[in-house]
N, C-alpha and C positions, 0 to 999 in steps of 0.2 A: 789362745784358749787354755792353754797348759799351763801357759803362767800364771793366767786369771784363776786357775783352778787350785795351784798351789798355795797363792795368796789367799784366794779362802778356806781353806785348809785353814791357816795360821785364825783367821777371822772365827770361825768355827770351833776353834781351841784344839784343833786335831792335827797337832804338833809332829808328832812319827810321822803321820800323812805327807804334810806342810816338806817335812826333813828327807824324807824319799822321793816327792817327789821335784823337790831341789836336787838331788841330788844326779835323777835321770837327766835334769833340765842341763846341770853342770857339766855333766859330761857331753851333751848336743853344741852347748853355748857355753865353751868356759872364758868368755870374754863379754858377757851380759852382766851386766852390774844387779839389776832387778833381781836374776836367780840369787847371789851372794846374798841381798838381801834378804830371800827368804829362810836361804840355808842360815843365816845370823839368827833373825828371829826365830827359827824353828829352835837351832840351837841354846841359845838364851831360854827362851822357855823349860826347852828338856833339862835346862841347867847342865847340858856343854860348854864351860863358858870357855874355854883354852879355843875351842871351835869358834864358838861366836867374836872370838878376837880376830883369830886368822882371816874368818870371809867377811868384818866389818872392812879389816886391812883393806882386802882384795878391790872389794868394794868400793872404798874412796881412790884404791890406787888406777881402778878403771874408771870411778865415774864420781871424782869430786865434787858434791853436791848437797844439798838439803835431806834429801832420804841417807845417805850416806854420812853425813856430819850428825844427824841423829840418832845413829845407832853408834855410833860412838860415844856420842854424850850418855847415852842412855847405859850404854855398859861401863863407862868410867862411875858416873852414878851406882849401879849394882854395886862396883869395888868399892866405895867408899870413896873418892876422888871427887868431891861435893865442886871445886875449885876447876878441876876438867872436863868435867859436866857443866857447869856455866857457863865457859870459856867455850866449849861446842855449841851448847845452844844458842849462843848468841850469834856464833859464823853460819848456823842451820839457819835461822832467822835472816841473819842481812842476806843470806845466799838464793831465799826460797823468791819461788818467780811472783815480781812486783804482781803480774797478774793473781796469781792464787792467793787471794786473799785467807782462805780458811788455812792451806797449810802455814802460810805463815805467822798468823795466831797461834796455833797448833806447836809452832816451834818457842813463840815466847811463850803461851801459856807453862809449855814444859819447864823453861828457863823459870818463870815465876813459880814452879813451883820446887826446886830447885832451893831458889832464893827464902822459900817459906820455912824449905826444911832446919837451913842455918839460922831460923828466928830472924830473917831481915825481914818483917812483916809490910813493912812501910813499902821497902824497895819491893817487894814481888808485886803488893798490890799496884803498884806504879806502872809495872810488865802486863798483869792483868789488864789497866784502863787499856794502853797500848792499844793491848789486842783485840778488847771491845773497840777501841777507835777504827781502829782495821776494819775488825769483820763483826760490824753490828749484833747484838745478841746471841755473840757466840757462847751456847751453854758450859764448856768446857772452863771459857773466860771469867761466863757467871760466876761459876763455882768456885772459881780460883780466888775470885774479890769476895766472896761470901765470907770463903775459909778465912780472907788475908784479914777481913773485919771480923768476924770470931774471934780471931787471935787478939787483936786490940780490944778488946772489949764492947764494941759496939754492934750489941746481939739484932738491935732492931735493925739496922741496914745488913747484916749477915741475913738474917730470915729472908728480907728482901730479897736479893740476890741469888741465895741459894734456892727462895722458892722458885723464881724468873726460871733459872736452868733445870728445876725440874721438871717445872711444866712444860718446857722446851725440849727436854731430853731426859723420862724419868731416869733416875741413877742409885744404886743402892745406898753405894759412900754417898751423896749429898742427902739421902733422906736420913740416912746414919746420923749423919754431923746435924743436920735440922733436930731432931730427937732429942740428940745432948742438948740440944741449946734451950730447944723447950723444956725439958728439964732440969737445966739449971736454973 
């Protein structure tokens, strides 16, 4: 229940919270992989990031996995490391349990977007289908094929798309990016 309470902490955006109480968690369990990861994202957030390197470390070194190969990609990303952010996402992806179909969308949509940022537009959008193949009208995935069609030029299947995942999951960024496009 302590963990689940820390984890929405982080959910809730109440980061100090989220980091304290990681941090009781840490000291009860300091061989729970779950705590590291909260104390990472607490810390990433408060922008610790010397922190959020230590207990991503800690992290994979106890529990090599798909939550743990994501926060790795995700803080190599924050540094500028576009190349070891890829290269994670894609071992968070083959890693994530063939069952969970949503995290593992979850993991390529990140990769795809990842891929969007370098202007591979083609290849992200390709990650995107993926992960709609996966996990049917995933809005995250939506959004990713919208954005990766925006970038090509092709506003009418972007609108599509992006509308699908809003009405699936309103989002501020996808109404954002619908706006620009209607007004261009």
């Amino acid at each position: 229940a302590r963990k689940l309470r820390a984890s929405l902490h982080l959910t809730f955006h109440r980061f100090a919270e989220a980091l304290a109480e990681g941090r009781i968690l840490q000291r009860e369990f300091p061989s729970d992989a779950f705590v590291y990861g909260v104390l990472g994202d607490a810390n990433t957030e408060l922008g610790r990031y010397r922190e959020a390197i230590e207990t991503a470390q800690k992290m994979v070194d106890l529990k090599p996995n798909t939550a743990s190969y994501a926060r790795v990609a995700n803080l190599r990303s924050l540094h500028g490391d576009t190349d070891g952010a890829i290269e994670m996402f894609k071992t968070a992806a083959r890693t994530a349990d063939p069952g969970d179909k949503e995290a593992q969308s979850w993991c390529l949509v990140q990769l795809g977007r990842e891929l969007w940022k370098t202007g591979r537009y083609a290849e992200a959008e390709k990650v995107f289908d993926e992960a709609l193949d996966n996990f049917p009208g995933y809005h995250l995935a939506l959004a990713g094929k919208g954005r990766a069609r925006a970038s090509q030029n092709d506003f009418e299947a972007a609108v599509k798309f992006l509308t699908d995942a809003n009405a699936r999951v309103p989002d501020v960024e996808t109404t954002a990016l619908l706006g620009d496009i209607y007004a261009r």
